[in-house]
C-alpha positions as CSV (number, residue, x, y, z in Angstrom):
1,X,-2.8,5.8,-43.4
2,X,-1.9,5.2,-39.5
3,X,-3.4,6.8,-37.1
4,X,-1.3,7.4,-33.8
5,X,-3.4,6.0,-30.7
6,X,-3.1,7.9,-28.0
7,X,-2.8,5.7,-24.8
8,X,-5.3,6.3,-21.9
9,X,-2.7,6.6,-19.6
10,X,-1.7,9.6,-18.2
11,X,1.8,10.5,-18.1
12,X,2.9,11.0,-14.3
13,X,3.6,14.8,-15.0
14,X,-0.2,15.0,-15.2
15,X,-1.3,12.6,-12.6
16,X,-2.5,13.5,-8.8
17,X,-0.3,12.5,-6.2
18,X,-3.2,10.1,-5.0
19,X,-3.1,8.9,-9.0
20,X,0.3,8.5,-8.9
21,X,0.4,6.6,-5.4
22,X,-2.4,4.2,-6.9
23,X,-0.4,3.7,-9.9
24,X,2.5,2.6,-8.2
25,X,0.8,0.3,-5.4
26,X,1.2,-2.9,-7.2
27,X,5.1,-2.7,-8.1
28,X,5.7,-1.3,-4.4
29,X,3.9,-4.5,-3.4
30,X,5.7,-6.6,-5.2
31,X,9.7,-4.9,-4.1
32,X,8.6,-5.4,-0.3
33,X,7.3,-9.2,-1.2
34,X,10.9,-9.9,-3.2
35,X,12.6,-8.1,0.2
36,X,11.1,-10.3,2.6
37,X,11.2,-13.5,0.8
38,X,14.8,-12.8,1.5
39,X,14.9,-11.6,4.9
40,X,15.7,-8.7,4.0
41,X,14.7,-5.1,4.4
42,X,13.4,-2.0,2.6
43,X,15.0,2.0,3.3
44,X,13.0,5.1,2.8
45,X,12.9,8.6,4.2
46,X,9.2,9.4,6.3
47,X,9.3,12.9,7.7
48,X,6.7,12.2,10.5
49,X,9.2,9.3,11.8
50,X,12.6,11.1,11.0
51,X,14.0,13.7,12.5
52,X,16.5,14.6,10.1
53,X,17.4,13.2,6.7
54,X,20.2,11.5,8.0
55,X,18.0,8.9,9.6
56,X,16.0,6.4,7.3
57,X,13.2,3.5,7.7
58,X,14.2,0.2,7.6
59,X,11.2,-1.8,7.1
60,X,11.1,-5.8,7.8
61,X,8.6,-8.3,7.1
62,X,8.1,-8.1,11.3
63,X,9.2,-4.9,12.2
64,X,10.3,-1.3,11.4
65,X,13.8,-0.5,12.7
66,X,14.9,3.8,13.1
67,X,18.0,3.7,11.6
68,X,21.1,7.2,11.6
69,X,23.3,6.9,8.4
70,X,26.9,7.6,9.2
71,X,28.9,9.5,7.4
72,X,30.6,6.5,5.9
73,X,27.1,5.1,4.9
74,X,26.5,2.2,7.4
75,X,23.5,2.2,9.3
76,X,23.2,3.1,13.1
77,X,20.1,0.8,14.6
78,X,18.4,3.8,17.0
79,X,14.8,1.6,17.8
80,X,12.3,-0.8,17.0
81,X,9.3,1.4,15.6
């Protein structure tokens, strides 16, 4: 008879938000790597560095640029961070 293993991995819906940060780490690592390699950027949303969510992060090997999203979804450079 088999006997089901039960991986010791937690499932995310049971993890910390620090667990779940740590456990992510290595494949945000490698995205930003794979983005830069081809001079090219990553997006996201930081609410200490936004003012609304129409603005994002665009994040280069060099710099961080404040970008608005138009409506038509091409970015608006606002500064160098």
């Amino acid at each position: 008879m088999r006997t089901a293993v039960k991986s010791s991995k937690k499932s995310v819906f049971e993890m910390s938000i620090e667990e779940l940060q740590e456990s992510v780490k290595p494949i945000d690592e490698q995205l930003k790597n794979a983005a830069w390699a081809k001079n090219s950027y990553i997006t996201y949303f930081d609410e200490t560095l936004c003012p609304s969510t129409d603005f994002m992060v665009h994040e280069y090997r060099d710099r961080k640029e404040l970008v608005r999203v138009r409506p038509n979804g091409e970015p608006q450079f606002i500064k160098i961070l």
